[in-house]
Backbone as a ProteinNet text record, in pm:
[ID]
protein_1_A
[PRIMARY]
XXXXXXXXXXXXXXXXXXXXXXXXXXXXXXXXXXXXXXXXXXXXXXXXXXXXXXXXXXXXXXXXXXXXXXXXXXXXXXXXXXXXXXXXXXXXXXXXXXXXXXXXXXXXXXXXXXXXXXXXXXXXXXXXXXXXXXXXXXX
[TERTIARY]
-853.1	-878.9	-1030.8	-1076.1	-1219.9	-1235	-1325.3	-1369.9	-1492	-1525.6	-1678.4	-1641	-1726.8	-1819.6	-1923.2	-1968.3	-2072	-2156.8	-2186.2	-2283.1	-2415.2	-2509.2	-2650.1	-2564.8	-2634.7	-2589.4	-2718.3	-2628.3	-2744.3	-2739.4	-2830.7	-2827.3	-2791.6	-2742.4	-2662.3	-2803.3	-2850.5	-2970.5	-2976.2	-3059.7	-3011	-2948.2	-2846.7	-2727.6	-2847.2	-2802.1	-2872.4	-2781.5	-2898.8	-2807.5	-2825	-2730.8	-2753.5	-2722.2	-2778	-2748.6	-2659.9	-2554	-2511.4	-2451.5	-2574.5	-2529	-2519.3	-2406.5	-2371.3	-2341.8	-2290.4	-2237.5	-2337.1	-2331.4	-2383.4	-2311.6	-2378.9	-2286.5	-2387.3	-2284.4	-2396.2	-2315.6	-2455.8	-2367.7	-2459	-2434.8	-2523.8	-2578.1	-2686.9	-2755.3	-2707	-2785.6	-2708.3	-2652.7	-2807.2	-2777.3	-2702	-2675.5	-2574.7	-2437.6	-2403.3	-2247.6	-2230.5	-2330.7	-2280.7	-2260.1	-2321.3	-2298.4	-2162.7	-2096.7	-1986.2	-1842.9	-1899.1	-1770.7	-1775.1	-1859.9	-1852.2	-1786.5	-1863.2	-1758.5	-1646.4	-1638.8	-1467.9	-1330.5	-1431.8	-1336.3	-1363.5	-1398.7	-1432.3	-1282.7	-1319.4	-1212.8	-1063.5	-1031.9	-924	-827.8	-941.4	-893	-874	-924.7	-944	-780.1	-767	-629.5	-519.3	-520.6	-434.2	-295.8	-196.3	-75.9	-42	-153.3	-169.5	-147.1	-122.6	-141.3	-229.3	-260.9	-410.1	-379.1	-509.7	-535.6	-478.8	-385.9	-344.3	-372.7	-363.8	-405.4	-549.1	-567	-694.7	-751.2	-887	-904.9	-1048.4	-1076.3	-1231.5	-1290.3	-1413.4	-1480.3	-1602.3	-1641.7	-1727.2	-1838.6	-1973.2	-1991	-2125.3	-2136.3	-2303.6	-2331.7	-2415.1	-2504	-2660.6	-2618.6	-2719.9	-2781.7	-2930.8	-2980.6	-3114.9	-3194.9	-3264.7	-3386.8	-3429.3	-3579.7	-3691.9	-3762.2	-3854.6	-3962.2	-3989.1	-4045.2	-4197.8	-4262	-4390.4	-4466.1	-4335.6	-4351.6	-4338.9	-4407.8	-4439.1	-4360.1	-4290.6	-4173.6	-4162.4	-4253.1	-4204.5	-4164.6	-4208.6	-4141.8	-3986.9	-3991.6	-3842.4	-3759.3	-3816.8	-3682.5	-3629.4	-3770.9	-3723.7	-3626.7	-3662.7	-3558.7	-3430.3	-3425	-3264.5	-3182.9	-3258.2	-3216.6	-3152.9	-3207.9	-3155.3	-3272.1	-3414.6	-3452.4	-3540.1	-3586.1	-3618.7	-3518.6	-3475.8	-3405	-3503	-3411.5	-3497.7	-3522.4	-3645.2	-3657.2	-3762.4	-3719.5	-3757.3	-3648.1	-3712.2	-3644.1	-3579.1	-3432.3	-3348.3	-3249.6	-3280.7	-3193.3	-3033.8	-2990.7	-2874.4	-2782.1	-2827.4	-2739.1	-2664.6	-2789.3	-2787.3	-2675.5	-2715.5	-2583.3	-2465.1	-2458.4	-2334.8	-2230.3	-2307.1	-2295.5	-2270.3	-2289	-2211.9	-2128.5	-2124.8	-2010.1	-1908	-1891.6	-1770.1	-1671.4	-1851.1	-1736.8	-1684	-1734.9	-1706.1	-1542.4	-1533.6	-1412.6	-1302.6	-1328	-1224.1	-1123.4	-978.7	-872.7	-862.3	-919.8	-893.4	-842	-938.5	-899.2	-822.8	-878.5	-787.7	-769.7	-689.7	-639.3	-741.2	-804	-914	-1057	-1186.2	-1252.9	-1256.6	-1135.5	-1157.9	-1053.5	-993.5	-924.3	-1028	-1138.4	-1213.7	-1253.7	-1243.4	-1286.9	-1406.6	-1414.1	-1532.3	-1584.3	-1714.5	-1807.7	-1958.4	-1880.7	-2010.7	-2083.7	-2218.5	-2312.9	-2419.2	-2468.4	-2594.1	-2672.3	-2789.8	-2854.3	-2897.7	-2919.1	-2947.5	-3012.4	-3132.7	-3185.8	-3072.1	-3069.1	-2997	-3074.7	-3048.5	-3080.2	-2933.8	-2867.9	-2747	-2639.7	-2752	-2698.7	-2541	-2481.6	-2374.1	-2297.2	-2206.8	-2175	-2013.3	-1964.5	-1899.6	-1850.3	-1722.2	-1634.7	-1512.4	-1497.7	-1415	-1344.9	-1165.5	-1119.7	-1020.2	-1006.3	-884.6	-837.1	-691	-627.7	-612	-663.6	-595.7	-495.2	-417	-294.8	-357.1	-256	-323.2	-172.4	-238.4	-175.1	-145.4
8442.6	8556.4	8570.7	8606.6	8615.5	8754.3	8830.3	8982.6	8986.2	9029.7	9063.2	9212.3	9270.3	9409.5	9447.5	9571.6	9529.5	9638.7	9621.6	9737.6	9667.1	9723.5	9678.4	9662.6	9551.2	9524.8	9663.6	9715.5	9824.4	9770.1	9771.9	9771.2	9867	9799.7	9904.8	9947.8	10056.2	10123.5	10187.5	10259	10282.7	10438.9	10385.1	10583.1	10664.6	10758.9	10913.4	10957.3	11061.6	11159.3	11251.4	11426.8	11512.2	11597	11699.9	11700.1	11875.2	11890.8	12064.7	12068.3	12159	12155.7	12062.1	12059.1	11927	11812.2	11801.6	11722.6	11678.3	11532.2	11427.7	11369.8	11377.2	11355.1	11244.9	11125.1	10992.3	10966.8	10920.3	10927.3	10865.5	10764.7	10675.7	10773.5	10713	10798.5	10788.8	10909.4	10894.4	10809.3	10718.2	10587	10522.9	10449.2	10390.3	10470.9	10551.5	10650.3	10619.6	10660.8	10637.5	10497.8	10391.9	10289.3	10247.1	10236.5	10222.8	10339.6	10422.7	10491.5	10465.4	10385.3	10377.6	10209.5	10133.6	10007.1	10010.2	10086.8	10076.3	10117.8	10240.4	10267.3	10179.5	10072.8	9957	9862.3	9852.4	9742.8	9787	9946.7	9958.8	9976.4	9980.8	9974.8	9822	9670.4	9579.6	9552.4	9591.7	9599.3	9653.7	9731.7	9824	9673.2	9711.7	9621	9505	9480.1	9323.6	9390.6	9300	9345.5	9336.3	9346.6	9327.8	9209.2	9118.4	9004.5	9085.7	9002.6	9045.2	8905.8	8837.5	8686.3	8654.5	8521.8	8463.3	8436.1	8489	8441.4	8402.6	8322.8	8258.6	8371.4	8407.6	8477.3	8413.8	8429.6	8359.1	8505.3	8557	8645.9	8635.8	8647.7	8605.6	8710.6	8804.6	8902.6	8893.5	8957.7	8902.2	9088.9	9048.6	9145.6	9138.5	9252.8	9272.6	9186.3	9116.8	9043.4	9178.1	9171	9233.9	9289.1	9380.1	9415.6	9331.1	9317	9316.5	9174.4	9039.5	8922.4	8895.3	8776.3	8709.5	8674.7	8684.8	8610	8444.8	8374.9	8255.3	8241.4	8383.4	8366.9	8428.3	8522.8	8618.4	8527.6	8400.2	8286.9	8207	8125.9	8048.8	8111.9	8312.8	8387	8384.5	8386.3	8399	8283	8195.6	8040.8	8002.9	8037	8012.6	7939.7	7855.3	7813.7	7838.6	7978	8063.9	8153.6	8186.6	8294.4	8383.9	8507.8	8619.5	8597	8628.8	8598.9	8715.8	8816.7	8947.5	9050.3	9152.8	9258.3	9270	9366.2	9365.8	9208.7	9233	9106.6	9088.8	8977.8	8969.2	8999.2	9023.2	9072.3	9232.1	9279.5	9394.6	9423	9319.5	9392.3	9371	9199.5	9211.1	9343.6	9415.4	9453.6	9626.4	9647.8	9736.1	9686.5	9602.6	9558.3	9520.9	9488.6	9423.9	9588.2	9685.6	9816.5	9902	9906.1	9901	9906.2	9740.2	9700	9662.7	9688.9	9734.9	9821.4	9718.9	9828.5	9845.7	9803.3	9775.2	9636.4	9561.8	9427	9335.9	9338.3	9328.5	9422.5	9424.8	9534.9	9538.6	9460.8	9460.4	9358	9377.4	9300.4	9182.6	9186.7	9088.7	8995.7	9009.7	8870.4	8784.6	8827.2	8733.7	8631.6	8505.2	8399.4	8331.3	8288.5	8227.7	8330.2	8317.6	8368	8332.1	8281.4	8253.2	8354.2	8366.5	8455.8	8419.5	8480.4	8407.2	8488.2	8542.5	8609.5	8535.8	8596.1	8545.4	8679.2	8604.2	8704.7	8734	8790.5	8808.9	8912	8908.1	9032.3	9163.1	9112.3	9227.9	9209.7	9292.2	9274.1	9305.6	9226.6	9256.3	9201.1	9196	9117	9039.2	8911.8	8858.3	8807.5	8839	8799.2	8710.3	8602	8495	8494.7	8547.1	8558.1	8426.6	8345.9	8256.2	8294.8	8254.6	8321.4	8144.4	8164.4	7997.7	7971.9	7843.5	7826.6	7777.6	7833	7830.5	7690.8	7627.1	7532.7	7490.9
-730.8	-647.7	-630.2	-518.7	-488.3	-432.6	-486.6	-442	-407.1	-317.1	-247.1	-236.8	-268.8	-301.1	-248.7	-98.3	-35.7	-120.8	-215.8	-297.1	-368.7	-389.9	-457.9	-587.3	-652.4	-803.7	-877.9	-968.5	-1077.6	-1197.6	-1225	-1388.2	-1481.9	-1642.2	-1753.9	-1768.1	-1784.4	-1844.6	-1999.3	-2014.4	-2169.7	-2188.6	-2220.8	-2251.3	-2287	-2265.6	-2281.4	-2379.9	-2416.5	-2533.4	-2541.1	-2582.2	-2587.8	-2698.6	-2763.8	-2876.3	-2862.9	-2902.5	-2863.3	-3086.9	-3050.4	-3233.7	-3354.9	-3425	-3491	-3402	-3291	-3201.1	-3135	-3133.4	-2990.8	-2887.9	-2749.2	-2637.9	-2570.7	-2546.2	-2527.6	-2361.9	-2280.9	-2135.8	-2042.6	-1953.3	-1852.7	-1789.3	-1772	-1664.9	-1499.2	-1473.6	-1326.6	-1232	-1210.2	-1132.5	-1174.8	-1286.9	-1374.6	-1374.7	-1326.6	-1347.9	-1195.5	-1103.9	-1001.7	-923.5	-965.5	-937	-1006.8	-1087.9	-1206.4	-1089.8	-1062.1	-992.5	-860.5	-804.3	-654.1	-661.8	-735.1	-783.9	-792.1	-906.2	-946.7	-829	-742.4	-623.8	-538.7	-490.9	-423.9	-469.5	-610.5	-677.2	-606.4	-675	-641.7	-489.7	-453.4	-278.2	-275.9	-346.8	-321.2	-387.7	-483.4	-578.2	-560.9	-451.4	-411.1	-401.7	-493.4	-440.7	-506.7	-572.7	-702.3	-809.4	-917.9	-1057.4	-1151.7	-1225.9	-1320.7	-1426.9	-1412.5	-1498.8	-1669.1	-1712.3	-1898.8	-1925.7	-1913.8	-1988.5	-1963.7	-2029.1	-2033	-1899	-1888.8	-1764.4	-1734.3	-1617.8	-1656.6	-1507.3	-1494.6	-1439.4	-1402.6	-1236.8	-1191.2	-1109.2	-1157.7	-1105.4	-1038.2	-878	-817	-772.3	-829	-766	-674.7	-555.8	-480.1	-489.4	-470.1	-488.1	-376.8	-332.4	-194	-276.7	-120.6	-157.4	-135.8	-205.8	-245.8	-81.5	-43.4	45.6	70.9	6.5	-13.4	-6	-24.9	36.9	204.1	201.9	341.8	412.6	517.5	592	537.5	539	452.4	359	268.2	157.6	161.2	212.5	249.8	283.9	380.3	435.2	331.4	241.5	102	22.9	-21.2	-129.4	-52.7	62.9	133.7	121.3	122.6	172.7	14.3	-108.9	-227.6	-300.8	-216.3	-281.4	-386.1	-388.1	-504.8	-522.9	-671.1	-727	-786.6	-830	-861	-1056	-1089.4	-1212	-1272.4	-1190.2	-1241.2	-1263.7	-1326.3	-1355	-1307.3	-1309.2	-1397.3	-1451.1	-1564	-1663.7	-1583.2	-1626.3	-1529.5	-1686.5	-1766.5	-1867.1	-1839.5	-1788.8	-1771.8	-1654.4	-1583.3	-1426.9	-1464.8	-1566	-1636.8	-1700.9	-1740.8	-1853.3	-1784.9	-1677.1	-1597.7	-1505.8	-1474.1	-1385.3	-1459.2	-1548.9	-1688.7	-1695.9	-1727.7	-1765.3	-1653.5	-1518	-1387.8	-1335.4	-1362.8	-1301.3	-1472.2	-1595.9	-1674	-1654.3	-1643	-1617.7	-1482.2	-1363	-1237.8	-1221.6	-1275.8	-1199.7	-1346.5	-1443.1	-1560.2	-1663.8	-1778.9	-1795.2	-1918	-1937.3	-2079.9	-2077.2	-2073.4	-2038.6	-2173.8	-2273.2	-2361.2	-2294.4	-2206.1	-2180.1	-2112.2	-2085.9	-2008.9	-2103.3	-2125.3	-2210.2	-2120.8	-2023	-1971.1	-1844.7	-1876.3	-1802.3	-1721.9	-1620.5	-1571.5	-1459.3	-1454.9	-1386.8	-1336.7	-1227.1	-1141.4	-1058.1	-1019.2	-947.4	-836.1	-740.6	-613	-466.9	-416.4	-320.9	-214.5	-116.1	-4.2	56.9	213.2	290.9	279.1	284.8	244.2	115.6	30.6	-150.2	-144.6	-276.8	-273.2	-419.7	-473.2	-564.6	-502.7	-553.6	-555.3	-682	-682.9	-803.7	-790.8	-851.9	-890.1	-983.5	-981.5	-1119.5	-1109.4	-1194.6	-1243.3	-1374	-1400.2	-1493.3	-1530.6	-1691.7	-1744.8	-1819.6	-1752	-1831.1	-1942.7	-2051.3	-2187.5	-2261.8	-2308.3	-2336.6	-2471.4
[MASK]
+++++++++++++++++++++++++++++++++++++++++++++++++++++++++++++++++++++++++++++++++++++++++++++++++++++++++++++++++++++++++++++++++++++++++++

């Protein structure tokens, strides 16, 4: 199954915390909540009618993200074209790492069935992420 997503990839940032008394209340920050709920309702409109990955499954994930304003049209054509990737900020751990908890329970029913994972950043003029799920026969 292949999913395209026309949304900016965000990054996991670092939880917030609040303290009410004895009690702590730990919670993404904004950008991070709202990127995670505008995803996930993406997924499920994409899901509407399928069933969710329960077995092993390998995951292929390319986030394309905006070329940077402030380069040269020669350079803007090379970042589009693929022959430079982005090797700045934000970590691609990081986009991982909201998009995993994103689409948990939409597209499979647990992000531990995922056994292989592959991931990749990439410029584009219209950011977006693309997802590749195969389910493996387990033998």
């Amino acid at each position: 199954m292949i999913l395209r997503f026309n949304i900016e990839p965000q990054q996991q940032e670092r939880p917030r915390a609040t303290g009410r008394g004895r009690f702590i209340r730990v919670y993404d920050p904004p950008k991070t909540a709202k990127f995670k709920r505008e995803l996930k309702q993406l997924a499920m409109l994409e899901m509407r009618g399928k069933t969710k990955y329960e077995k092993a499954i390998s995951v292929t994930i390319r986030f394309y993200r905006k070329v940077q304003k402030s380069v040269s049209k020669k350079e803007h054509a090379r970042r589009t074209k693929g022959h430079v990737r982005p090797i700045v900020k934000p970590d691609l751990d990081n986009y991982i790492k909201s998009t995993l908890d994103a689409l948990n329970g939409v597209i499979w029913t647990d992000d531990a069935t995922i056994v292989e994972l592959n991931t990749s950043k990439w410029y584009a003029d219209d950011p977006r992420i693309e997802i590749e799920v195969k389910e493996l026969n387990e033998k």
